[in-house]
C-alpha positions as CSV (number, residue, x, y, z in Angstrom):
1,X,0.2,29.9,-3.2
2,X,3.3,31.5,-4.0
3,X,4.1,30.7,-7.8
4,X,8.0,30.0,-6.9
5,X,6.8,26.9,-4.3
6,X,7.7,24.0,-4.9
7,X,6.9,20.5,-3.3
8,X,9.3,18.0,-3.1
9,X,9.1,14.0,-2.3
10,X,12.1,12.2,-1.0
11,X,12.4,8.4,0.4
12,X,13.7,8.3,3.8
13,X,15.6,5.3,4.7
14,X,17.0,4.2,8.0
15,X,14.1,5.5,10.0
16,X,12.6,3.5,13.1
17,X,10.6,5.5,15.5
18,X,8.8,8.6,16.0
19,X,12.0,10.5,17.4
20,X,13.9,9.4,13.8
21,X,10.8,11.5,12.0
22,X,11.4,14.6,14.4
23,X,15.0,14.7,13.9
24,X,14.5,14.4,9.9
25,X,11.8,16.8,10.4
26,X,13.8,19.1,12.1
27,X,17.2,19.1,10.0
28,X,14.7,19.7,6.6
29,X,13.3,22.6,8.3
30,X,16.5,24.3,8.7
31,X,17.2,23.7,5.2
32,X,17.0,27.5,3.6
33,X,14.1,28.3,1.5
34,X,12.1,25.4,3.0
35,X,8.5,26.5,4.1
36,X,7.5,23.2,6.0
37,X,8.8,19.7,6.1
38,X,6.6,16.3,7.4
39,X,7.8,12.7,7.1
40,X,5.6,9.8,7.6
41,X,7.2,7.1,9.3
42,X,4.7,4.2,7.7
43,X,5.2,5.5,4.1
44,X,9.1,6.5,5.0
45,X,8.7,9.4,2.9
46,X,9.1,13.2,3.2
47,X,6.9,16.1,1.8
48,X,8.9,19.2,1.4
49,X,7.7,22.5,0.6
50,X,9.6,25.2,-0.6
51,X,11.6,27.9,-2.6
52,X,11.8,26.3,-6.6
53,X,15.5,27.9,-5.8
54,X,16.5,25.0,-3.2
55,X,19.3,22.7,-4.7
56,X,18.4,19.1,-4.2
57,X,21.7,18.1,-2.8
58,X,21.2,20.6,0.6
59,X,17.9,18.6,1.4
60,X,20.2,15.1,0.9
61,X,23.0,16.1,3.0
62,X,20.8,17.5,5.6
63,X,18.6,14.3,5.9
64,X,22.3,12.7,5.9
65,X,23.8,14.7,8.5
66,X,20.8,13.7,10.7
67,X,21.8,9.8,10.0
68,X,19.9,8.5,7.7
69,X,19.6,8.4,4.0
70,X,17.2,10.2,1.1
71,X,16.7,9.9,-2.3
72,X,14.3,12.1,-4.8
73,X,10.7,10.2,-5.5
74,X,10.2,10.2,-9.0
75,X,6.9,11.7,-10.0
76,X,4.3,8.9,-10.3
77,X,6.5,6.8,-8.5
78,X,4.4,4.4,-6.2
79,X,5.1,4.6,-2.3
80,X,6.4,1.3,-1.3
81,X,9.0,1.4,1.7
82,X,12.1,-0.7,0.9
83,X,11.5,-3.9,1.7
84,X,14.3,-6.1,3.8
85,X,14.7,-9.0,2.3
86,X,16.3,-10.5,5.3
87,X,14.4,-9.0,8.2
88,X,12.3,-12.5,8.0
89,X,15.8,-14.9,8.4
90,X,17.1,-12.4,10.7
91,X,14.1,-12.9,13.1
92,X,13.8,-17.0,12.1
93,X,17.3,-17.2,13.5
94,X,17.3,-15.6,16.0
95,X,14.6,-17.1,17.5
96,X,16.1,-20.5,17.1
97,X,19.0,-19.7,18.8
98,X,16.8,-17.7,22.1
99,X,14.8,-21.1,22.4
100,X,17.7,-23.2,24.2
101,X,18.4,-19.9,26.3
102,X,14.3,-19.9,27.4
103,X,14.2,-23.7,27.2
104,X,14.9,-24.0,31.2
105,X,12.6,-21.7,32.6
106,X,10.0,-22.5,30.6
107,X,10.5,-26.0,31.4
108,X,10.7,-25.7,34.9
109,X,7.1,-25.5,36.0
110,X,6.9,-28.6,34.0
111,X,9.4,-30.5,36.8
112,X,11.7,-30.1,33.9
113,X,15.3,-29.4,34.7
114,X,17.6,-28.7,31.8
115,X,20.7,-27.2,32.3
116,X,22.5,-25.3,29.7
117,X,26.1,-25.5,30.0
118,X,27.6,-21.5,30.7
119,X,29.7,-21.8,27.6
120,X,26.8,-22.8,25.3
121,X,24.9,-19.8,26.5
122,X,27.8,-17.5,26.5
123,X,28.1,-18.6,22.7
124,X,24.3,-18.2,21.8
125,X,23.9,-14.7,23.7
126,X,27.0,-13.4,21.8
127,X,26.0,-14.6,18.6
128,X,22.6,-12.9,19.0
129,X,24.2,-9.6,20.4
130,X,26.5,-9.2,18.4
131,X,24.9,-10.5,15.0
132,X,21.5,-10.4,14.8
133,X,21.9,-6.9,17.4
134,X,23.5,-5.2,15.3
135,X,21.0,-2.8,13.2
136,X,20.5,-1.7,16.8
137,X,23.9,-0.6,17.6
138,X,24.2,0.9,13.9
139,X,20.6,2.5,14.6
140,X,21.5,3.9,18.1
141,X,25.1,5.1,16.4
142,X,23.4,7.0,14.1
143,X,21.6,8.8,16.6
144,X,24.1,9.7,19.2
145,X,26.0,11.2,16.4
146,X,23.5,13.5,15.7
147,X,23.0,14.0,19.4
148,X,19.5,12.4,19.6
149,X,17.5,9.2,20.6
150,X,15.7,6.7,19.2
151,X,14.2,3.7,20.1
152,X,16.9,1.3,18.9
153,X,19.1,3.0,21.6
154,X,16.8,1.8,24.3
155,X,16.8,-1.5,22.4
156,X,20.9,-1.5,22.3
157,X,21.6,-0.4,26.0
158,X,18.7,-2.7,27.6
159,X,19.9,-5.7,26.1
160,X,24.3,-4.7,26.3
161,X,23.3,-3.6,29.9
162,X,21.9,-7.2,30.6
163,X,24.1,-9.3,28.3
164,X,27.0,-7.0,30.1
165,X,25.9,-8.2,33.3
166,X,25.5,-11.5,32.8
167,X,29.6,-11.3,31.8
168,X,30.1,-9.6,34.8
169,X,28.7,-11.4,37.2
170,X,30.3,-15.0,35.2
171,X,33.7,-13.2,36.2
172,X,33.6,-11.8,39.4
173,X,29.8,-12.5,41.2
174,X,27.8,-14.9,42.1
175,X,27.0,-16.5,38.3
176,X,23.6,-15.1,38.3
177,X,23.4,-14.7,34.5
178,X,20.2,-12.9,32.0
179,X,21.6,-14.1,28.7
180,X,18.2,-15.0,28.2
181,X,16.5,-11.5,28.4
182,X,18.9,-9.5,26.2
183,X,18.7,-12.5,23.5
184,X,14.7,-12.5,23.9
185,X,14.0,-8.9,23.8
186,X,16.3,-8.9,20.5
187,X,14.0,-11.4,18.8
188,X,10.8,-10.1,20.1
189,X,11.8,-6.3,18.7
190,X,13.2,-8.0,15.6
191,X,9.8,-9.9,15.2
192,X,7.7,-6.6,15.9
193,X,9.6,-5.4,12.8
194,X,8.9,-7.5,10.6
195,X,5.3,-7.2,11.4
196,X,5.5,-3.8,11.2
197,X,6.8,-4.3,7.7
198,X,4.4,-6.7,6.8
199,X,1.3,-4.5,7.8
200,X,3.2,-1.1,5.5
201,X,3.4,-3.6,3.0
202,X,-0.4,-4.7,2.8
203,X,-1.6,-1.7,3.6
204,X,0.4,-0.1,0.2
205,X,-1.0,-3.2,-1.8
206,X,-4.1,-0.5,-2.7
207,X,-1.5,1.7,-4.6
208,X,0.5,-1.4,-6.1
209,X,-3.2,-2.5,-7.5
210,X,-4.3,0.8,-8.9
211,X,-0.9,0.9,-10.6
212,X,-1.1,-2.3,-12.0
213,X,-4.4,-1.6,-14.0
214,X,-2.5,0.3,-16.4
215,X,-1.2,-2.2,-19.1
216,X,2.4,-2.7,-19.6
217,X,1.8,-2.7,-23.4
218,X,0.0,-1.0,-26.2
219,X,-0.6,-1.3,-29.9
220,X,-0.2,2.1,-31.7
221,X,-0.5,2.8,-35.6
222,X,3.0,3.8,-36.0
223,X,5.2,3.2,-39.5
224,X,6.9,0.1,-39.9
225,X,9.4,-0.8,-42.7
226,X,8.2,2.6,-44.3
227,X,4.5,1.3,-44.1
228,X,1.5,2.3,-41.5
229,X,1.1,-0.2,-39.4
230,X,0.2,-1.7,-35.8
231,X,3.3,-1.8,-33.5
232,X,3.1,-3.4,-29.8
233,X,5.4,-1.1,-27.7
234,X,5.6,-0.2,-24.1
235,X,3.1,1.5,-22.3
236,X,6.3,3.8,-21.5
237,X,6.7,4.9,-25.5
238,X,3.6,6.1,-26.0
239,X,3.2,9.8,-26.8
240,X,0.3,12.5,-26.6
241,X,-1.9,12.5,-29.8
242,X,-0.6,8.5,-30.8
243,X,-3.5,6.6,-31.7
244,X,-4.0,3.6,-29.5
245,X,-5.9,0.2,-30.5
246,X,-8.2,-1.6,-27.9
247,X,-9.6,-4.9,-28.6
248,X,-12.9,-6.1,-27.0
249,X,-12.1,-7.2,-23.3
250,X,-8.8,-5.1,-23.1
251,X,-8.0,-2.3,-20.5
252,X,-7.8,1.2,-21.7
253,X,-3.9,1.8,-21.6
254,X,-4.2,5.7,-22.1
255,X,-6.5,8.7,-20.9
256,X,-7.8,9.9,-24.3
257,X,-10.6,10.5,-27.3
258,X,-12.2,7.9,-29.4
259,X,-11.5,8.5,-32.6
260,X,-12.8,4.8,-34.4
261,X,-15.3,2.9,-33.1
262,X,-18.0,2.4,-30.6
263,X,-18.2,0.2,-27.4
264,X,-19.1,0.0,-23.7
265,X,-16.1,0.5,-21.3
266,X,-16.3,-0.7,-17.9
267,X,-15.3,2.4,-15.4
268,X,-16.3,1.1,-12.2
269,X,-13.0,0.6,-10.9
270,X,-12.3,4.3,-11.4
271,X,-15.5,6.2,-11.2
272,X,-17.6,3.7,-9.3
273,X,-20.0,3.6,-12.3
274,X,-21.2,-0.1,-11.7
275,X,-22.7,-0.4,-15.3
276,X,-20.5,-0.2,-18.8
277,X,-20.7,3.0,-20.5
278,X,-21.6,3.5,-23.9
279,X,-19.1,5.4,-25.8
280,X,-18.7,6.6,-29.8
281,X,-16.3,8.5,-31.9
282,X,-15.4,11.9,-29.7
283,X,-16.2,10.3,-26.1
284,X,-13.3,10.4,-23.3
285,X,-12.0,7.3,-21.8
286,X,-9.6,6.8,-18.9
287,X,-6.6,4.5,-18.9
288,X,-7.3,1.4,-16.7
289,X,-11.1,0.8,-18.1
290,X,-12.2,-2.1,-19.8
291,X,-13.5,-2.4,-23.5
292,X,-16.5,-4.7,-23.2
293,X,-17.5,-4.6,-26.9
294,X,-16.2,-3.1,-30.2
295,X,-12.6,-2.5,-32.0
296,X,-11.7,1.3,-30.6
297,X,-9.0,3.5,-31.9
298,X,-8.0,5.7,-28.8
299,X,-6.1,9.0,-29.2
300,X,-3.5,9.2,-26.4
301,X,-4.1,12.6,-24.2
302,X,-2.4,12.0,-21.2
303,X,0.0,9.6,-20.5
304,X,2.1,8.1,-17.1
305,X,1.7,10.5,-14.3
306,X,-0.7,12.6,-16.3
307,X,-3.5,10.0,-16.4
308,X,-6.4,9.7,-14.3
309,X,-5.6,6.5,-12.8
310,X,-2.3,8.0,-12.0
311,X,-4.3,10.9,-10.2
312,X,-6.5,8.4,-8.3
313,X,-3.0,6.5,-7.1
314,X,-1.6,9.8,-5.7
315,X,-4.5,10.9,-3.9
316,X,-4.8,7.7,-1.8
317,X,-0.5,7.8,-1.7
318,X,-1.3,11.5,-0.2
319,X,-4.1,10.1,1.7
320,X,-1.5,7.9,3.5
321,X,1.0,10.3,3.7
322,X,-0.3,12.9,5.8
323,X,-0.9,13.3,9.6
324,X,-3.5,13.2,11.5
325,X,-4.3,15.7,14.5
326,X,-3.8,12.8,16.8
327,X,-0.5,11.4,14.8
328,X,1.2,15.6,15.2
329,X,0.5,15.0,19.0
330,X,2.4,11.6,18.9
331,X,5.2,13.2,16.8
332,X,5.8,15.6,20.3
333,X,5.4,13.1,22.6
334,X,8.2,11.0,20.7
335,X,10.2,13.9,20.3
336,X,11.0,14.0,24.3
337,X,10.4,9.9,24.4
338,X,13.9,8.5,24.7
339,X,15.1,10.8,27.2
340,X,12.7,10.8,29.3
341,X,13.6,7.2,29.8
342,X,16.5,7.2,29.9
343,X,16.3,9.6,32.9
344,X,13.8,7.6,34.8
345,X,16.1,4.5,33.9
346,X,19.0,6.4,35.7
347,X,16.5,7.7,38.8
348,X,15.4,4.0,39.2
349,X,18.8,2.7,39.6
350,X,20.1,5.6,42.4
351,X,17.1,5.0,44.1
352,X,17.7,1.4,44.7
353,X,20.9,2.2,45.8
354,X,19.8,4.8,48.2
355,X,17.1,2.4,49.3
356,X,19.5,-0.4,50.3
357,X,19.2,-2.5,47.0
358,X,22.8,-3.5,45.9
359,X,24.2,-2.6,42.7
360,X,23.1,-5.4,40.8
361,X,19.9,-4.8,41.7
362,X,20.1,-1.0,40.9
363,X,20.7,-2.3,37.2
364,X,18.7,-4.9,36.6
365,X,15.6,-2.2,37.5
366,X,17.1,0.4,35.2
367,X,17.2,-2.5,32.5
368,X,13.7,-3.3,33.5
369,X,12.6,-0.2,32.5
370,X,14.5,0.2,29.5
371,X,13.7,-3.0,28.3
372,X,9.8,-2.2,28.9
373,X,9.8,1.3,26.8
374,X,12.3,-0.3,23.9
375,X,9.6,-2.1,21.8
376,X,7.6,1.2,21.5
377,X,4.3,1.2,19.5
378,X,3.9,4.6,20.5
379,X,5.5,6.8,16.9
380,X,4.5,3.9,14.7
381,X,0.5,2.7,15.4
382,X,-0.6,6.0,15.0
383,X,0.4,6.0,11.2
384,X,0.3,2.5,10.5
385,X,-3.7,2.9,11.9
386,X,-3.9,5.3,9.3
387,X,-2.1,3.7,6.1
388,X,-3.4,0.6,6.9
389,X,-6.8,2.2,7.1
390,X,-6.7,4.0,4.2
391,X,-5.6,1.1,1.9
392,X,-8.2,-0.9,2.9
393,X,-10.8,1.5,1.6
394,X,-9.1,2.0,-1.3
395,X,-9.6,-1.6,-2.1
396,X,-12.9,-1.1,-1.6
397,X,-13.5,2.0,-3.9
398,X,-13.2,4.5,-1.4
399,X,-10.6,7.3,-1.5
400,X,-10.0,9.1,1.5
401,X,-8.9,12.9,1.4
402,X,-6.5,13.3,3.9
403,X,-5.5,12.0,7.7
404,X,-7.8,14.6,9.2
405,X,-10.9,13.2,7.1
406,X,-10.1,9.5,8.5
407,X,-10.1,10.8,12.0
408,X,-13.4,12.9,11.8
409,X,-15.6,10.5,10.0
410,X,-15.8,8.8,13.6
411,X,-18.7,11.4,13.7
412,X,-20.6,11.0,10.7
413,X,-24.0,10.0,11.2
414,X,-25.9,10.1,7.3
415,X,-23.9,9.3,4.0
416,X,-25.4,10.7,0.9
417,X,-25.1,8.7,-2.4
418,X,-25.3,10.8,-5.2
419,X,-24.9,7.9,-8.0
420,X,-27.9,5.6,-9.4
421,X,-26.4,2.2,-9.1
422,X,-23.7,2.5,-6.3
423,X,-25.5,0.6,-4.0
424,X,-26.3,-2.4,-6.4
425,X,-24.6,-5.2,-7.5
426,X,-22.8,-3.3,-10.6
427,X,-24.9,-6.2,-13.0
428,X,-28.4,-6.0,-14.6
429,X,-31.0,-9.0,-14.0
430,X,-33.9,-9.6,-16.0
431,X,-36.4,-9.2,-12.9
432,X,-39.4,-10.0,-15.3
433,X,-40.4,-11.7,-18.7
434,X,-43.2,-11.7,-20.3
435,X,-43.7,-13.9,-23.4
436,X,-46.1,-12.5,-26.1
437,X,-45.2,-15.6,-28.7
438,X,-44.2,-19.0,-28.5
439,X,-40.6,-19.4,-28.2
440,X,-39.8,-15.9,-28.3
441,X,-37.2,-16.6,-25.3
442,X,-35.4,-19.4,-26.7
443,X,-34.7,-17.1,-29.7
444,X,-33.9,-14.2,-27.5
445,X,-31.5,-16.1,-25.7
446,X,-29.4,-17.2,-29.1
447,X,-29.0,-13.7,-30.4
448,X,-28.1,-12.9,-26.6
449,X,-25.4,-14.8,-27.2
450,X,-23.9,-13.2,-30.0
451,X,-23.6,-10.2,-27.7
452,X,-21.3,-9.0,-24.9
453,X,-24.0,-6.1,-23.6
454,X,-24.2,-6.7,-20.1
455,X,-28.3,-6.7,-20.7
456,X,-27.7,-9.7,-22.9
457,X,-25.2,-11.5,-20.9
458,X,-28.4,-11.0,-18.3
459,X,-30.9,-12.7,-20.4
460,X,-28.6,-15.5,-20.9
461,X,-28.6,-15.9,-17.3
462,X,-32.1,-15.6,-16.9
463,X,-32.4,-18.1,-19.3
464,X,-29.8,-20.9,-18.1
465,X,-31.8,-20.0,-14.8
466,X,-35.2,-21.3,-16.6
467,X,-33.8,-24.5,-17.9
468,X,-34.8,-22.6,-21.9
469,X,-32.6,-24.0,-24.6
470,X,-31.5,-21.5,-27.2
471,X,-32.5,-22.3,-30.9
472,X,-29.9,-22.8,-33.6
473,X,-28.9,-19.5,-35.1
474,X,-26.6,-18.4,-38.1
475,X,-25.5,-15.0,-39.3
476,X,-25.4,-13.5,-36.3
477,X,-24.3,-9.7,-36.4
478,X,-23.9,-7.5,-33.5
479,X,-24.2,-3.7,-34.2
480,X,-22.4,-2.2,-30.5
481,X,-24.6,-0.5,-28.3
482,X,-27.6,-1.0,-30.3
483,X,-28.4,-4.6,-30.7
484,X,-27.7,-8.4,-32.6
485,X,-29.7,-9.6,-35.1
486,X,-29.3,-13.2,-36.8
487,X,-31.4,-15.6,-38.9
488,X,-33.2,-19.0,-37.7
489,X,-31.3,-21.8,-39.0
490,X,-32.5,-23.2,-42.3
491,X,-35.2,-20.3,-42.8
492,X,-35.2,-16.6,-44.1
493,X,-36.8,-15.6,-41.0
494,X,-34.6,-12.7,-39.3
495,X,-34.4,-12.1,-35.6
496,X,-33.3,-9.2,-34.1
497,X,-32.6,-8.6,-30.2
498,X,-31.7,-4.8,-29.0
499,X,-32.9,-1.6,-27.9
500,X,-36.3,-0.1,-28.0
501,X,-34.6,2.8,-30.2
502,X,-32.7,0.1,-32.5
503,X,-35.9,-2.1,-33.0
504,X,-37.8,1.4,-34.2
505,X,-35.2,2.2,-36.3
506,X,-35.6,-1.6,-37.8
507,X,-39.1,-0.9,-37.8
């Protein structure tokens, strides 16, 4: 790779269809100094490769000049799409108002006759049209100004060519009105939307959770009131080579050394290690982890972006962000979508004509098959398929490389696991006991409890299983990652619980 490349992530707002990602494909491609350029209509970003030389503000104004809006991703900045906080009102109302519209014919099987007065429905098609219509017309302005299509434009002249109609024929025809079908195919598109949203949302939840394993806050042995001390700051103030305190039970909030201590940190989350790892003074962990047992003093080595969890968050956000083979054969398809319909809309109106059909007719065909192609799932299943595919495995532990991968693994036929454990539960069981002296479990079980080992959280479960009542202990001690020893209650007699090698040592 060149050394002077440079890849650059920018949030695409505004787009709505496959044609939208060509066009903003297209005008970043022409941008000097840029090598390639691919958007991704789920994540609404774009990946930009090129010259270290290219001026941010030439890739803006040419994502502007194509209609739509950009911004620069921050690095480690999670991929979540702007959400519309009033996509969900827009689609409740106008839904409400399309009901008395439908109300007759659906009615009318029923031997049902309502009839809703012309003014009402002039009212309630306009309101929809014109209100809850209008991120179409603003869409499909957009796109004629930078002499393209999209599907919104379908959207804007199926339903003005029907409402349009209806006006015409109140005036001037025979009253034969399709109010109805431009306010229904408003609402239905709307409510496709919003699932649409909905599903990018979800599907981005696995990047949102990996985020939020990090802790917001950390303890750091920094100088207060001209004294050493622990200070609570955020997670954003830390600095390489800051020493970080972690309580039993805590998440790790920084990749770095152990300098103090010993415990067992849970990594399963990260590394798919299902049992705690034992760790001393000079051993690695990674932010996101949990402390099981024993006071650690952490020295930060990598921080924000930097960190491992970080590194897992943008694979999968990468994951989701590329194509698939399938998805760049879309992408053309879409490219030559919209007028392609729009030219069988125009044939299927002259040749009702031609074929007798009066001009009313003619229209109402051409608006049929506008109105059919309009709510196309065509640029947008393809990488919704994938996003919400990959963040669902994710959530289940299992990072996907790229697009590509996802769309081969159709064929694999043997999956190798290279990890003891993996396939387990992630908890030890005691899966036999033997006793060799009266009451040795009982006694087990109380120094068991003076423990968090996962092998002695297992032998209390083993016990509570068995109905065994722990004896009264005092004095109990727990020495992490060896063992716990305590005395009987009321005697001298001392009882220690651990390891093979810790119960040598003891001899």
């Amino acid at each position: 790779m060149d050394a002077h490349t440079e890849f650059t992530t920018l949030q695409i707002d505004g787009m709505t269809c496959a044609s939208c990602v060509s066009r903003v494909e297209k005008a970043l491609s022409e941008v000097p100094g840029v090598r390639t350029a691919s958007v991704n209509l789920a994540t609404e970003r774009a990946q930009v490769e090129g010259d270290s030389s290219i001026e941010m503000r030439f890739l803006l104004e040419a994502v502007e000049g194509a209609g739509y809006s950009a911004r620069l991703v921050k690095g480690g900045e999670p991929s979540v799409p702007a959400r519309d906080s009033f996509l969900g009102v827009t689609v409740l109302g106008a839904a409400l108002l399309s009901v008395p519209l439908v109300a007759p014919m659906l009615m009318h099987p029923f031997g049902f006759r309502i009839e809703l007065p012309v003014p009402a429905q002039v009212a309630l098609a306009t309101v929809i049209q014109v209100v809850f219509g209008a991120r179409f017309y603003r869409s499909a302005y957009r796109a004629v100004r930078a002499r393209s299509g999209n599907m919104d434009l379908l959207v804007a002249l199926g339903t003005t060519a029907a409402y349009g109609l209806s006006l015409y024929e109140l005036s001037f025809g025979e009253g034969a009105v399709y109010f109805e079908s431009a306010a229904v195919v408003i609402t239905l598109v709307l409510f496709g939307k919003w699932l649409e949203a909905a599903a990018k949302m979800n599907a981005l939840g696995a990047i949102r959770a990996l985020s939020e394993l990090r802790p917001e806050t950390a303890r750091v042995y920094r100088s207060r009131e001209g004294k050493p001390d622990w200070v609570e700051m955020s997670i954003e103030d830390v600095a390489v080579g800051d020493r970080v305190a972690v309580r039993p039970g805590e998440r790790v909030p920084v990749d770095g050394v152990i300098r103090e201590g010993f415990g067992a940190v849970d990594e399963s989350l990260l590394t798919g290690e299902s049992l705690p790892v034992e760790k001393a003074v000079g051993s690695r962990v990674v932010g996101g982890s949990i402390n099981g047992e024993g006071f650690l003093v952490v020295e930060a080595t990598a921080i924000g972006s930097a960190t491992f969890l970080a590194g897992i968050a943008k694979r999968v956000e990468d994951a989701q962000a590329t194509k698939a083979p399938i998805q760049k054969l879309v992408d053309r398809v879409s490219a030559i979508f919209v007028p392609t319909v729009l030219g069988i809309a125009l044939l299927t109106a002259v040749l009702t004509v031609l074929f007798g059909g009066t001009t009313e007719i003619a229209i109402l065909h051409a608006v049929a098959v506008l109105v059919i192609a309009c709510p196309c799932a065509l640029g947008l299943a393809t990488p919704t398929a994938l996003l919400v595919g990959t963040g669902i495995a994710a959530r289940a532990g299992i990072l996907v490389k790229d697009a590509e991968a996802l769309e081969l693994a159709h064929g694999v036929r043997v999956v190798a696991f290279d990890k003891t454990g993996t396939l387990t539960e992630g908890r030890p069981t005691v899966s036999a006991y033997v006793e060799l002296q009266a009451g040795a479990l009982s006694k087990a079980v109380a120094l068991a409890y003076g423990s968090e080992h996962p092998l002695a959280k297992a032998v209390t479960e083993y016990a509570r299983d068995k109905f065994v009542e722990p004896i009264k202990l005092e004095g109990l001690h727990a020495v992490p990652g060896e063992g716990v020893y305590g005395r009987v209650t009321g005697t001298p007699e001392l009882w220690q619980f651990g390891s093979a090698r810790y119960l040598t040592d003891q001899g």
